[in-house]
VEXMI-783967 format. One record per residue: x, y, z of N, C-alpha, C, CB in turn. Coordinates in steps of 0.2 Angstrom, whole numbers, plus 5000, padded with zeros to 4 digits. Each point is the difference from the previous one (the first is absolute). Glycine has a CB too. Layout:
N
XYZXYZXYZXYZ;...
//
This chain:
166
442754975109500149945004499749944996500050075011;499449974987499749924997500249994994499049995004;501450074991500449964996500649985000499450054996;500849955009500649985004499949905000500150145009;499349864994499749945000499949974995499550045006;500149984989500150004993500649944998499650134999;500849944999500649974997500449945004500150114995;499749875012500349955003499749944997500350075010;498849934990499649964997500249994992499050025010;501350044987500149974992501049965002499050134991;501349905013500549955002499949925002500550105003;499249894999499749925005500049964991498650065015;500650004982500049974992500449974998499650064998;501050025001500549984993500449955002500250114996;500049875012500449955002499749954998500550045010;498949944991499649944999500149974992499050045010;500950014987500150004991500749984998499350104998;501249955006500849984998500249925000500250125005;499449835001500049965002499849954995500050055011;499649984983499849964997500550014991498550005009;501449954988500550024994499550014996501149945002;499550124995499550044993499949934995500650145000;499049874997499849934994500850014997498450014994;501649925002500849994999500550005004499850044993;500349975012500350005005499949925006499950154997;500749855006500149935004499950035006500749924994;499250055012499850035005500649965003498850034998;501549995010500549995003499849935004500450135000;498849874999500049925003499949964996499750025007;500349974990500249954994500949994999498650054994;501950015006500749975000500150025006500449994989;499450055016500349995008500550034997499749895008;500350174999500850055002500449955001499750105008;501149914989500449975003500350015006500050004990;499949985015500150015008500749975001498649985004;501850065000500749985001500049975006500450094994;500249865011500049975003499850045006500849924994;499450125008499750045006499250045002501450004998;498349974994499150035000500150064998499449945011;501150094985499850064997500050014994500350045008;499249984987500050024992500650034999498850014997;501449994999500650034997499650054996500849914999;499450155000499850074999499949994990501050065014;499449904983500149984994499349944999501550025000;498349945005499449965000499450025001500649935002;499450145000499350065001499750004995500450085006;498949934993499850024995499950074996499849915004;500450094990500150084998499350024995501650004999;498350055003499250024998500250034991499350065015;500349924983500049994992499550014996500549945003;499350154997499350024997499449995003500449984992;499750005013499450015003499750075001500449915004;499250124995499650065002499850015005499849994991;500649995016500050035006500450015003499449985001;501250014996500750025001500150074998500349884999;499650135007500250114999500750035001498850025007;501449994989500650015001500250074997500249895000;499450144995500250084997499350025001501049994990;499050085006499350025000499549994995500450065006;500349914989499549944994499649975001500749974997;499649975007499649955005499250015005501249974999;499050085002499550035006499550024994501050065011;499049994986499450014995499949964994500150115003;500249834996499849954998499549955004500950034995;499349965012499649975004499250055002501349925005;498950154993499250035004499750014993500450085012;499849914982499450024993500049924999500450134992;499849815011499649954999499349984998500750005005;499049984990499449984997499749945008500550014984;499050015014499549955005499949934997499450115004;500949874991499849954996500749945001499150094990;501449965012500649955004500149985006500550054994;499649895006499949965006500550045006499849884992;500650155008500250015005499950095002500849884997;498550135000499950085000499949995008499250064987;500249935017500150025007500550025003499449945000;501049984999500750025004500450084998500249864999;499850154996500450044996499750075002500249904991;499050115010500050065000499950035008499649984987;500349965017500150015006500750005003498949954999;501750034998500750005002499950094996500649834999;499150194996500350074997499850035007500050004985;499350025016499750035005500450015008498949954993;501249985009500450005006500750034999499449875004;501050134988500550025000499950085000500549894995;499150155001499950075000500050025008499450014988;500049955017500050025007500750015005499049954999;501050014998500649975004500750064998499549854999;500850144996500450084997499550065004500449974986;499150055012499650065003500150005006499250024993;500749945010499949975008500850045005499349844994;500950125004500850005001500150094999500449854993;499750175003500150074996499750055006499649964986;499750025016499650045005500150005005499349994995;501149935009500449975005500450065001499949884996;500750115000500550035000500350075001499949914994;499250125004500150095000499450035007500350014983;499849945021499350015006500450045007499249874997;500650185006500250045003500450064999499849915005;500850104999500550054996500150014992500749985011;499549944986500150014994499349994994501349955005;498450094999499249994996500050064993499049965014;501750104988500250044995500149984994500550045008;499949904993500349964997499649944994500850045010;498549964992499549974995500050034993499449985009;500749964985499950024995499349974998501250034999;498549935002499350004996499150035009500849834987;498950185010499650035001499349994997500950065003;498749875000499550004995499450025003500549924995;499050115000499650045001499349965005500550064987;499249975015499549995006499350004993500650075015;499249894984499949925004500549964994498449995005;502049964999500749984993499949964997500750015005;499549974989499849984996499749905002500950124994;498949875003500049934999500549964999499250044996;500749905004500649944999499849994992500149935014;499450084983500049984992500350074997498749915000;501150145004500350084996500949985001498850115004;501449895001500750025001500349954995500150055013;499549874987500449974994499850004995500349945003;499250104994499850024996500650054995498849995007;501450054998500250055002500850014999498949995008;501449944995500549984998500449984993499649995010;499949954989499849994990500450054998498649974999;500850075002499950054994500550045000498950025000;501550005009500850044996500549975002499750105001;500249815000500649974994500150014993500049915006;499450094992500150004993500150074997499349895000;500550135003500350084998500650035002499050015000;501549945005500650015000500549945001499650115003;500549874990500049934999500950025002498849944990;501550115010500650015003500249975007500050094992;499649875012500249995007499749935001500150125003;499649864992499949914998500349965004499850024989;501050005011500649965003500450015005500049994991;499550065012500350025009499749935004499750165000;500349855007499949975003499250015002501249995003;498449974998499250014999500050065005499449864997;500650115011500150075004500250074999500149935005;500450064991500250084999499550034995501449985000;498349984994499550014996499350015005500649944989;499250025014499350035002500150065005499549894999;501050125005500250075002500050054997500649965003;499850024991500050054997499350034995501349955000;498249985001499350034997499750055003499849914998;500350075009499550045007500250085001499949885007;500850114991500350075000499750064994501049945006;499049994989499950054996499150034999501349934995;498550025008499249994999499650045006500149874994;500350145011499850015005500350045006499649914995;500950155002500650055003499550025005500850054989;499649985016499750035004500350064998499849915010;500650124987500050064997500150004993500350035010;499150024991499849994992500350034997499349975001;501350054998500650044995500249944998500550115006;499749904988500549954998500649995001499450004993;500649945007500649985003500349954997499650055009;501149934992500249934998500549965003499650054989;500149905013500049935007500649964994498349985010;502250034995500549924999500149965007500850074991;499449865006499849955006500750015003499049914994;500850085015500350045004500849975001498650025005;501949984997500749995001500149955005500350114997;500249885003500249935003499650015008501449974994;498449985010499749995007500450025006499449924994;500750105010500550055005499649975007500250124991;
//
């Protein structure tokens, strides 16, 4: 729960940041959304994120934002948005397999569980060691961490991300 927390206080961040323009960049108040006659932006007058390093979209991004240097202005945000995002996947995962379908759990972390600096520690380390999943969706990749880091059965085994939603 408190890294749940976490990651909501590294969202609050990253919103506050996104709101600011990267260097070189113009900011939206300075040329104003183009606002149509009825008070609604046009979907084309949004603004589209552009390198920013809190824009998580694969599992690239995601372990780009949790091996951030502390010497970058937007580390806090960044490693507090990775933290809230690992919970939040585990979260959900542990959600999803409570009661009857508790069979149906695939990660299992050990008593006493790991840390918030280990599991992104943790993470890091096996993106980079299976740089074939760089270009999944960040969720399917930190899933796919915990399963792999953290089976509740420890045969091996091998997890593909789950079929359409029913």
């Amino acid at each position: 729960m408190r890294l749940a927390l976490l990651g909501c206080i590294g969202l609050m961040t990253a919103t506050t940041a996104l709101a600011q323009p990267l260097p070189g960049q113009a900011s939206q108040a300075q040329h104003g959304p183009q606002v149509a006659a009825n008070g609604v932006v046009p979907a084309t007058a949004a603004p589209v994120a552009t390198g920013n390093p809190l824009d998580i979209r694969s599992l690239r991004d995601l372990a780009s934002a949790c091996s951030m240097r502390n010497d970058n202005p937007y580390y806090v945000a960044a490693t507090s948005l990775c933290a809230g995002y690992e919970a939040a996947v585990l979260d959900f995962h542990l959600l999803d397999t409570l009661g009857p379908r508790h069979n149906k759990r695939k990660v299992c972390l050990p008593s006493p569980a790991p840390s918030r600096r280990q599991t992104t520690a943790g993470l890091v380390s096996w993106v980079q060691s299976n740089p074939q999943y760089l270009d999944e969706p960040a969720a399917s990749g930190v899933l796919r961490y915990f399963i792999n880091s953290y089976p509740c059965n420890r045969k091996t085994f091998q997890w593909s991300p789950p079929g359409p939603m029913q």
